[in-house]
N, C-alpha and C positions, 0 to 999 in steps of 0.2 A: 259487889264486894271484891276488894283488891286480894283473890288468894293466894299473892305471892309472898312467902315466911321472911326471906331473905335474897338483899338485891346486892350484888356486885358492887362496890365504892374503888371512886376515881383510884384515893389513896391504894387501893389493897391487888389494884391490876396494873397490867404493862400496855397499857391502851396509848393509842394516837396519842394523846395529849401530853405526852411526856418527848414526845419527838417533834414537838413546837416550839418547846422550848428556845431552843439554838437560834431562831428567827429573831428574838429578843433581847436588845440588853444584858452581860449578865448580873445587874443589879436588878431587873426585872423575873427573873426565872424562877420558878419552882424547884425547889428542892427540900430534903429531908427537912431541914430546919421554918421551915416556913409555908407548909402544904396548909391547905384551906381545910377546915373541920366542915366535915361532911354531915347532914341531919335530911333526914325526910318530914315531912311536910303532908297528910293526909287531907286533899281537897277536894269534898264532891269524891268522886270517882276514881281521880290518880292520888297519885303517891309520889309527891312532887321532891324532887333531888333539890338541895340546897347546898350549894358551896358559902360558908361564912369565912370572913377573915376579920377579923377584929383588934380594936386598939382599946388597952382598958380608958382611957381615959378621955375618946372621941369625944366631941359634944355634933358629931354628924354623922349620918350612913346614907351611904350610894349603895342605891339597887342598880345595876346591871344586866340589860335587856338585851340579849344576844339577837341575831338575825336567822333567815333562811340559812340553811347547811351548816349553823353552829351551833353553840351548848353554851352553858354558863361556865365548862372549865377553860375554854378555847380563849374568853375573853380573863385568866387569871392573870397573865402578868399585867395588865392595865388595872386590875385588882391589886395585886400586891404594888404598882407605882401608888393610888391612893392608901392604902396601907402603911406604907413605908412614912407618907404624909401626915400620917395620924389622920387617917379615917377607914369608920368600921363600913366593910362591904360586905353585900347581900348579893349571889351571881343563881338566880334559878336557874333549871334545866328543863324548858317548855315544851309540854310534850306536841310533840311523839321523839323529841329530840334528846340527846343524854339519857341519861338513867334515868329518869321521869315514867311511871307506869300507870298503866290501866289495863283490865281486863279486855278492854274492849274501845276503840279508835274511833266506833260508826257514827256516833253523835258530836264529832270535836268538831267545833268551828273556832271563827277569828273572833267571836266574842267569848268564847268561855276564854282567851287567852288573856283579853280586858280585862275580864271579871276577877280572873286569877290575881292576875298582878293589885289592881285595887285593893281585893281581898287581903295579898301579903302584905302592901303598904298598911293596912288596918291590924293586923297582923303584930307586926315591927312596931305599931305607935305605942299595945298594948304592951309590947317585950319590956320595952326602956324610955317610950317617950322620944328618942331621938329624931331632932327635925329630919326630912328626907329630901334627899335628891335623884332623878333616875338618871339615868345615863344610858342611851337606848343607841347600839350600833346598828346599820346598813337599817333594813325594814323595821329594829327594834326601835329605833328613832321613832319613827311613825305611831308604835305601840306602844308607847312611852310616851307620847304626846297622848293618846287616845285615854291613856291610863289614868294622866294629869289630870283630864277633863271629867274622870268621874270620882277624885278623890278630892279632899277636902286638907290634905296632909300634904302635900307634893310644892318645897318649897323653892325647887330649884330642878329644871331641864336643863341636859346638856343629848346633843344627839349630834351622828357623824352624816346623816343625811335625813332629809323629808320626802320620804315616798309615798304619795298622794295617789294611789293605786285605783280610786275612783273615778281620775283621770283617764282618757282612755291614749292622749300623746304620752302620759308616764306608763301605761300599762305596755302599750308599746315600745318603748327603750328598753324596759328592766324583760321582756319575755325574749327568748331567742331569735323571733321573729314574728312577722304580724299574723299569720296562720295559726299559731299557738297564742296570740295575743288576744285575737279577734273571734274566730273559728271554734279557738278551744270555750274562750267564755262562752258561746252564745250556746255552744253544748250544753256547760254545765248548768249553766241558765234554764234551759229547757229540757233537761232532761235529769236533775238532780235525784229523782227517784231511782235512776237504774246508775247512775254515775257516781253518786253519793259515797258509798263504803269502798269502791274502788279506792286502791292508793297507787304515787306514782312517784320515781325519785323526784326528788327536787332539782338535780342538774338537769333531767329532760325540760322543764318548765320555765328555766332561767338559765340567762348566762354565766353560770356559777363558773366557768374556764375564766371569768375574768375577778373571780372573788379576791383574790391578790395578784401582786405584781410578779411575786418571785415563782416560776414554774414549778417546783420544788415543793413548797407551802403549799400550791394550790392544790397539788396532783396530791396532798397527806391529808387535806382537807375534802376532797370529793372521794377520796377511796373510806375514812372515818364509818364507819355503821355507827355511830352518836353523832354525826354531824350531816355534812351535806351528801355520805350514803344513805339518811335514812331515807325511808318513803312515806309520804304524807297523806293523807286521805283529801281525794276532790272535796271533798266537804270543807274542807278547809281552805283551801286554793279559793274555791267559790266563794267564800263569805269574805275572804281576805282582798279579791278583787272587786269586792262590791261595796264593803264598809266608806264607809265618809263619814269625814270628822265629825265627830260629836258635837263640838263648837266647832266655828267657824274661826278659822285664825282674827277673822275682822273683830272679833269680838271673845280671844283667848288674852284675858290678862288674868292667869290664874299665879303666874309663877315668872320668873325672868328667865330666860332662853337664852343658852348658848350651843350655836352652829360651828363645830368644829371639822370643817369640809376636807377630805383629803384631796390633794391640787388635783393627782392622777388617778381619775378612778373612771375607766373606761365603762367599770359595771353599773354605776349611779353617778354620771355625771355633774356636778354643781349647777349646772342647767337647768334639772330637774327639780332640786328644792331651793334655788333661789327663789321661783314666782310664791312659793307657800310661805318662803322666810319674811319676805317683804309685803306678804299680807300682813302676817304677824303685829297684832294691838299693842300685846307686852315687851316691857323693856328687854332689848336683843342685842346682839352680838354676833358676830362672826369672822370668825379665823380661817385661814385657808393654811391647809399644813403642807408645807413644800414638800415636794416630791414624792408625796406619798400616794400609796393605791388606796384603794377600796377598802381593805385591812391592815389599814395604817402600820408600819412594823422601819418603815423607811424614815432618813435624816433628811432635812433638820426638822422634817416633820414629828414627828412622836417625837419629840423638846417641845416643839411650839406647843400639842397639842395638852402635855403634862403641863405648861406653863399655863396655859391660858384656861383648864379646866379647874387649876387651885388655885386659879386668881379670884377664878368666879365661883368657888368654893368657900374662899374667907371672906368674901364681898358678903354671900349668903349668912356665913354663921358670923360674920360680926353685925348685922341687919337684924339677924333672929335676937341673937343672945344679946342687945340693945337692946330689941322690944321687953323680951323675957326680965330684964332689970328694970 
Protein backbone atom coordinates (compact mmCIF):
# COMPACT_ATOMS: atom_id res chain seq x y z
CA UNK A 1 0.00 0.00 0.00
CA UNK A 2 1.08 3.46 -1.11
CA UNK A 3 1.20 5.22 2.71
CA UNK A 4 1.95 8.50 1.31
CA UNK A 5 -1.31 11.16 2.53
CA UNK A 6 -0.09 13.73 0.34
CA UNK A 7 2.44 14.41 -2.72
CA UNK A 8 3.94 17.59 -3.78
CA UNK A 9 2.12 18.99 -7.33
CA UNK A 10 4.14 20.37 -10.22
CA UNK A 11 1.57 23.48 -9.78
CA UNK A 12 2.21 24.18 -5.93
CA UNK A 13 6.36 24.06 -6.22
CA UNK A 14 9.31 26.08 -7.65
CA UNK A 15 10.81 22.87 -9.24
CA UNK A 16 13.15 22.64 -12.44
CA UNK A 17 10.35 22.76 -14.78
CA UNK A 18 9.63 26.20 -14.48
CA UNK A 19 13.19 27.07 -15.56
CA UNK A 20 12.57 25.25 -19.02
CA UNK A 21 10.42 27.32 -19.92
CA UNK A 22 12.60 30.03 -21.58
CA UNK A 23 14.00 27.29 -24.00
CA UNK A 24 10.65 27.51 -25.79
CA UNK A 25 8.54 29.50 -27.82
CA UNK A 26 6.76 32.05 -25.83
CA UNK A 27 3.41 30.96 -27.15
CA UNK A 28 4.55 27.55 -26.01
CA UNK A 29 5.26 28.24 -22.16
CA UNK A 30 3.77 27.63 -19.05
CA UNK A 31 2.40 30.01 -17.09
CA UNK A 32 -0.36 31.10 -14.62
CA UNK A 33 -3.09 31.06 -17.08
CA UNK A 34 -2.63 27.87 -18.64
CA UNK A 35 -0.67 25.21 -16.15
CA UNK A 36 -1.89 21.59 -16.67
CA UNK A 37 -4.42 20.21 -13.99
CA UNK A 38 -2.72 17.88 -12.03
CA UNK A 39 -4.72 14.23 -10.78
CA UNK A 40 -3.12 11.11 -9.49
CA UNK A 41 -3.79 7.89 -10.95
CA UNK A 42 -3.72 4.81 -8.22
CA UNK A 43 -2.00 1.61 -10.40
CA UNK A 44 -1.04 -1.72 -8.85
CA UNK A 45 1.34 -0.29 -6.51
CA UNK A 46 2.24 3.54 -7.57
CA UNK A 47 0.35 6.46 -7.42
CA UNK A 48 0.93 7.57 -10.83
CA UNK A 49 1.17 11.69 -11.47
CA UNK A 50 -0.88 12.86 -14.32
CA UNK A 51 -0.47 16.11 -16.00
CA UNK A 52 -4.06 16.91 -18.14
CA UNK A 53 -4.50 19.79 -20.41
CA UNK A 54 -7.76 19.78 -22.10
CA UNK A 55 -9.92 21.36 -24.86
CA UNK A 56 -13.63 21.19 -24.10
CA UNK A 57 -14.52 20.48 -27.29
CA UNK A 58 -11.41 17.97 -28.72
CA UNK A 59 -12.90 15.10 -30.67
CA UNK A 60 -8.94 13.59 -29.89
CA UNK A 61 -6.32 13.10 -26.98
CA UNK A 62 -2.42 12.56 -27.25
CA UNK A 63 -0.91 10.70 -24.43
CA UNK A 64 2.60 11.82 -24.25
CA UNK A 65 5.52 9.24 -23.38
CA UNK A 66 8.52 11.06 -22.05
CA UNK A 67 12.02 9.26 -22.16
CA UNK A 68 15.16 8.38 -20.05
CA UNK A 69 15.92 11.51 -17.62
CA UNK A 70 12.50 13.03 -18.24
CA UNK A 71 8.83 13.40 -16.75
CA UNK A 72 5.53 14.11 -18.34
CA UNK A 73 5.96 17.98 -17.28
CA UNK A 74 9.33 18.38 -19.23
CA UNK A 75 7.42 17.51 -22.40
CA UNK A 76 4.53 20.52 -21.51
CA UNK A 77 5.04 23.06 -23.87
CA UNK A 78 4.78 20.33 -26.95
CA UNK A 79 1.56 19.74 -24.71
CA UNK A 80 0.18 23.01 -24.57
CA UNK A 81 1.40 23.59 -28.84
CA UNK A 82 -1.41 20.50 -29.19
CA UNK A 83 -3.51 22.13 -26.82
CA UNK A 84 -3.45 25.52 -28.29
CA UNK A 85 -4.63 23.04 -31.64
CA UNK A 86 -7.55 21.93 -30.03
CA UNK A 87 -6.47 18.78 -28.60
CA UNK A 88 -6.85 17.12 -25.22
CA UNK A 89 -3.39 15.91 -23.71
CA UNK A 90 -2.70 13.12 -21.35
CA UNK A 91 1.54 13.65 -20.06
CA UNK A 92 2.23 10.57 -17.33
CA UNK A 93 4.96 10.79 -14.92
CA UNK A 94 6.71 7.05 -15.15
CA UNK A 95 7.87 5.93 -12.43
CA UNK A 96 10.50 6.25 -10.64
CA UNK A 97 10.45 9.63 -12.69
CA UNK A 98 8.39 12.84 -11.66
CA UNK A 99 6.07 12.68 -8.91
CA UNK A 100 4.90 9.17 -9.75
CA UNK A 101 5.26 6.95 -6.17
CA UNK A 102 5.55 3.64 -4.78
CA UNK A 103 6.58 2.36 -1.56
CA UNK A 104 8.91 0.32 -2.90
CA UNK A 105 11.19 0.31 -6.56
CA UNK A 106 12.39 -3.57 -6.28
CA UNK A 107 9.95 -5.10 -8.61
CA UNK A 108 9.75 -2.32 -11.52
CA UNK A 109 10.71 -3.48 -14.76
CA UNK A 110 10.13 -2.21 -18.52
CA UNK A 111 7.08 -4.21 -18.65
CA UNK A 112 5.05 -2.92 -15.90
CA UNK A 113 5.78 0.53 -17.84
CA UNK A 114 3.71 -1.33 -21.09
CA UNK A 115 1.21 -2.40 -18.97
CA UNK A 116 0.86 0.90 -17.35
CA UNK A 117 0.54 2.88 -20.39
CA UNK A 118 -2.15 0.17 -22.13
CA UNK A 119 -3.71 0.32 -18.81
CA UNK A 120 -4.25 4.38 -19.15
CA UNK A 121 -5.07 4.16 -22.72
CA UNK A 122 -8.09 1.64 -21.47
CA UNK A 123 -8.36 4.14 -18.93
CA UNK A 124 -9.12 7.32 -21.06
CA UNK A 125 -11.38 5.11 -23.71
CA UNK A 126 -13.60 4.51 -20.38
CA UNK A 127 -13.25 8.60 -19.36
CA UNK A 128 -14.78 10.08 -22.78
CA UNK A 129 -14.36 7.64 -25.52
CA UNK A 130 -11.96 9.89 -27.30
CA UNK A 131 -10.01 8.26 -30.27
CA UNK A 132 -6.16 8.11 -29.06
CA UNK A 133 -2.81 9.02 -30.29
CA UNK A 134 0.52 8.44 -28.44
CA UNK A 135 3.25 10.55 -28.99
CA UNK A 136 6.38 8.87 -27.50
CA UNK A 137 9.91 11.15 -27.25
CA UNK A 138 13.59 9.68 -27.34
CA UNK A 139 13.21 5.88 -25.79
CA UNK A 140 9.25 6.85 -25.28
CA UNK A 141 9.04 6.32 -28.88
CA UNK A 142 9.91 2.74 -28.56
CA UNK A 143 7.30 2.43 -25.55
CA UNK A 144 4.77 3.83 -27.31
CA UNK A 145 5.19 1.56 -30.10
CA UNK A 146 5.38 -1.48 -27.55
CA UNK A 147 2.20 0.23 -25.89
CA UNK A 148 0.45 0.31 -29.66
CA UNK A 149 1.11 -3.40 -29.89
CA UNK A 150 -0.86 -4.34 -26.89
CA UNK A 151 -3.82 -2.00 -27.11
CA UNK A 152 -6.76 -2.20 -29.21
CA UNK A 153 -7.58 1.78 -29.01
CA UNK A 154 -4.12 3.41 -30.38
CA UNK A 155 -5.21 5.15 -33.44
CA UNK A 156 -2.32 7.05 -34.39
CA UNK A 157 1.84 6.94 -33.59
CA UNK A 158 3.78 9.71 -33.65
CA UNK A 159 7.60 9.18 -32.18
CA UNK A 160 10.81 11.45 -32.33
CA UNK A 161 13.05 8.11 -32.50
CA UNK A 162 12.96 4.01 -32.71
CA UNK A 163 15.30 2.71 -30.15
CA UNK A 164 15.45 -1.03 -30.66
CA UNK A 165 17.40 -1.63 -27.44
CA UNK A 166 17.35 -5.47 -28.31
CA UNK A 167 19.75 -4.62 -30.86
CA UNK A 168 23.00 -5.04 -29.54
CA UNK A 169 24.85 -1.98 -32.53
CA UNK A 170 21.77 0.22 -30.95
CA UNK A 171 22.53 -0.68 -27.35
CA UNK A 172 25.83 0.40 -28.18
CA UNK A 173 25.35 3.93 -29.61
CA UNK A 174 22.71 5.04 -26.96
CA UNK A 175 25.28 3.45 -23.80
CA UNK A 176 28.27 5.68 -23.09
CA UNK A 177 30.44 3.14 -24.15
CA UNK A 178 30.81 -0.47 -25.10
CA UNK A 179 32.01 -1.61 -21.45
CA UNK A 180 28.65 -0.28 -20.04
CA UNK A 181 26.92 -1.52 -23.12
CA UNK A 182 28.25 -5.04 -23.17
CA UNK A 183 30.06 -5.68 -19.67
CA UNK A 184 27.22 -4.06 -17.79
CA UNK A 185 24.41 -6.25 -19.69
CA UNK A 186 26.01 -9.45 -19.30
CA UNK A 187 26.24 -8.46 -15.38
CA UNK A 188 22.90 -7.78 -15.08
CA UNK A 189 22.08 -10.89 -17.18
CA UNK A 190 23.77 -13.07 -14.72
CA UNK A 191 23.63 -11.78 -11.80
CA UNK A 192 19.95 -10.15 -11.53
CA UNK A 193 19.52 -11.64 -7.96
CA UNK A 194 22.10 -9.43 -6.30
CA UNK A 195 22.02 -6.57 -9.04
CA UNK A 196 18.37 -6.23 -9.10
CA UNK A 197 17.17 -3.68 -6.36
CA UNK A 198 20.38 -1.73 -6.82
CA UNK A 199 19.67 1.67 -8.42
CA UNK A 200 21.95 3.84 -10.44
CA UNK A 201 21.65 7.46 -12.07
CA UNK A 202 20.61 7.29 -15.52
CA UNK A 203 23.51 9.75 -16.72
CA UNK A 204 26.02 6.99 -15.57
CA UNK A 205 24.31 4.44 -18.13
CA UNK A 206 23.60 6.82 -21.13
CA UNK A 207 24.91 9.59 -22.88
CA UNK A 208 22.39 12.00 -21.24
CA UNK A 209 25.37 15.05 -21.85
CA UNK A 210 24.04 14.92 -25.28
CA UNK A 211 20.11 14.97 -24.41
CA UNK A 212 20.10 18.49 -25.87
CA UNK A 213 21.94 20.71 -27.99
CA UNK A 214 21.80 23.78 -25.64
CA UNK A 215 24.52 23.41 -22.63
CA UNK A 216 22.27 25.24 -20.54
CA UNK A 217 19.11 22.85 -20.90
CA UNK A 218 21.15 20.01 -20.70
CA UNK A 219 23.15 20.85 -17.35
CA UNK A 220 18.84 21.80 -15.68
CA UNK A 221 17.93 18.66 -17.11
CA UNK A 222 20.83 16.13 -15.46
CA UNK A 223 20.87 18.14 -12.29
CA UNK A 224 16.37 17.74 -12.02
CA UNK A 225 15.94 14.98 -8.97
CA UNK A 226 12.33 14.32 -11.27
CA UNK A 227 14.21 13.85 -14.24
CA UNK A 228 17.49 12.68 -15.48
CA UNK A 229 18.88 13.08 -11.53
CA UNK A 230 16.76 10.29 -10.71
CA UNK A 231 18.18 6.80 -10.19
CA UNK A 232 16.56 3.95 -11.52
CA UNK A 233 16.69 0.44 -10.39
CA UNK A 234 18.91 -2.34 -12.63
CA UNK A 235 15.72 -3.96 -12.78
CA UNK A 236 14.69 -1.88 -14.98
CA UNK A 237 17.69 -1.11 -17.14
CA UNK A 238 17.81 -5.04 -17.52
CA UNK A 239 14.35 -5.68 -18.81
CA UNK A 240 14.51 -2.46 -20.85
CA UNK A 241 17.65 -3.74 -22.66
CA UNK A 242 16.28 -7.08 -23.19
CA UNK A 243 12.59 -6.26 -24.32
CA UNK A 244 11.90 -6.83 -28.24
CA UNK A 245 8.94 -5.83 -29.96
CA UNK A 246 5.95 -7.29 -29.40
CA UNK A 247 5.28 -7.35 -33.05
CA UNK A 248 7.61 -7.23 -35.36
CA UNK A 249 7.55 -3.98 -37.47
CA UNK A 250 7.13 -6.54 -40.53
CA UNK A 251 4.03 -7.19 -39.45
CA UNK A 252 2.86 -3.75 -37.19
CA UNK A 253 -0.13 -2.41 -39.04
CA UNK A 254 -2.06 -1.60 -36.11
CA UNK A 255 -2.02 2.34 -36.60
CA UNK A 256 -0.22 4.87 -39.10
CA UNK A 257 3.26 5.98 -37.92
CA UNK A 258 4.72 9.22 -37.93
CA UNK A 259 8.65 9.59 -37.54
CA UNK A 260 9.37 13.04 -36.57
CA UNK A 261 13.46 12.69 -36.42
CA UNK A 262 15.47 15.58 -35.08
CA UNK A 263 18.20 16.31 -38.07
CA UNK A 264 20.87 16.84 -34.82
CA UNK A 265 20.72 14.44 -32.41
CA UNK A 266 24.12 13.19 -31.68
CA UNK A 267 22.25 11.14 -28.68
CA UNK A 268 19.92 8.99 -31.00
CA UNK A 269 21.03 9.26 -34.14
CA UNK A 270 18.56 8.77 -37.35
CA UNK A 271 20.79 5.91 -38.20
CA UNK A 272 19.59 4.13 -35.45
CA UNK A 273 15.65 4.12 -36.34
CA UNK A 274 15.80 4.40 -39.77
CA UNK A 275 16.44 0.25 -40.33
CA UNK A 276 13.11 -0.17 -37.73
CA UNK A 277 11.15 2.69 -39.78
CA UNK A 278 11.69 0.97 -42.93
CA UNK A 279 10.75 -2.28 -41.66
CA UNK A 280 7.59 -0.74 -40.58
CA UNK A 281 4.16 -2.72 -42.57
CA UNK A 282 1.95 0.33 -41.66
CA UNK A 283 1.33 3.33 -43.52
CA UNK A 284 4.47 5.90 -42.45
CA UNK A 285 5.93 8.86 -42.74
CA UNK A 286 8.88 10.69 -41.86
CA UNK A 287 9.99 14.20 -41.35
CA UNK A 288 13.36 15.22 -40.36
CA UNK A 289 13.26 18.56 -38.32
CA UNK A 290 16.14 20.81 -39.21
CA UNK A 291 18.49 21.70 -36.99
CA UNK A 292 17.34 20.24 -34.25
CA UNK A 293 18.86 17.99 -31.24
CA UNK A 294 17.64 15.15 -29.36
CA UNK A 295 15.11 17.56 -27.60
CA UNK A 296 13.79 19.18 -30.31
CA UNK A 297 13.53 23.06 -28.85
CA UNK A 298 15.69 24.44 -32.07
CA UNK A 299 14.28 26.33 -35.73
CA UNK A 300 12.93 25.65 -38.18
CA UNK A 301 12.76 22.39 -36.67
CA UNK A 302 9.91 22.60 -33.78
CA UNK A 303 7.67 24.35 -37.03
CA UNK A 304 8.23 21.54 -39.10
CA UNK A 305 7.73 19.19 -36.23
CA UNK A 306 4.11 21.05 -35.02
CA UNK A 307 3.27 21.15 -38.79
CA UNK A 308 3.81 17.78 -39.62
CA UNK A 309 2.33 16.23 -36.12
CA UNK A 310 -1.34 18.18 -36.95
CA UNK A 311 -1.19 17.34 -40.28
CA UNK A 312 -1.06 13.67 -39.23
CA UNK A 313 -3.41 14.59 -36.55
CA UNK A 314 -6.42 15.75 -38.76
CA UNK A 315 -5.55 13.06 -41.34
CA UNK A 316 -6.38 10.64 -38.11
CA UNK A 317 -9.50 12.43 -36.89
CA UNK A 318 -11.03 13.17 -40.24
CA UNK A 319 -10.36 9.07 -41.02
CA UNK A 320 -12.04 8.19 -37.44
CA UNK A 321 -14.96 10.66 -37.44
CA UNK A 322 -15.71 9.42 -41.30
CA UNK A 323 -15.89 6.03 -40.01
CA UNK A 324 -17.81 7.03 -36.90
CA UNK A 325 -20.63 8.74 -39.41
Amino acid sequence: MISITKLLTYNESELHWKKYQKFFPEELRLNVNCLPTEEWWDWNEYRVHLDRMTVPDSKMKVILIHGAGGNGRLLAPYARMLQINGYDVLSPDLPPYGLTYTDSLKSLDYQHWIELLTNLIEQEMKRDGKPIVLLGASIGGMLAYHAASMSTHVKGLVVTTFVDTSNSKVRDRVAPNKFVSRLGKFSMDVFPFILDPFRISVSKVSRMELITNNIELTELIIRDPLAAGTKVPFRLLRTFMNMKPLIQPERFDICPVLLVHPEVDPMTPFALSEPFYNRLKSKKDCVILEGAGHFPIEQPGLDQMKTAVLSFLSEIENETMGWLR
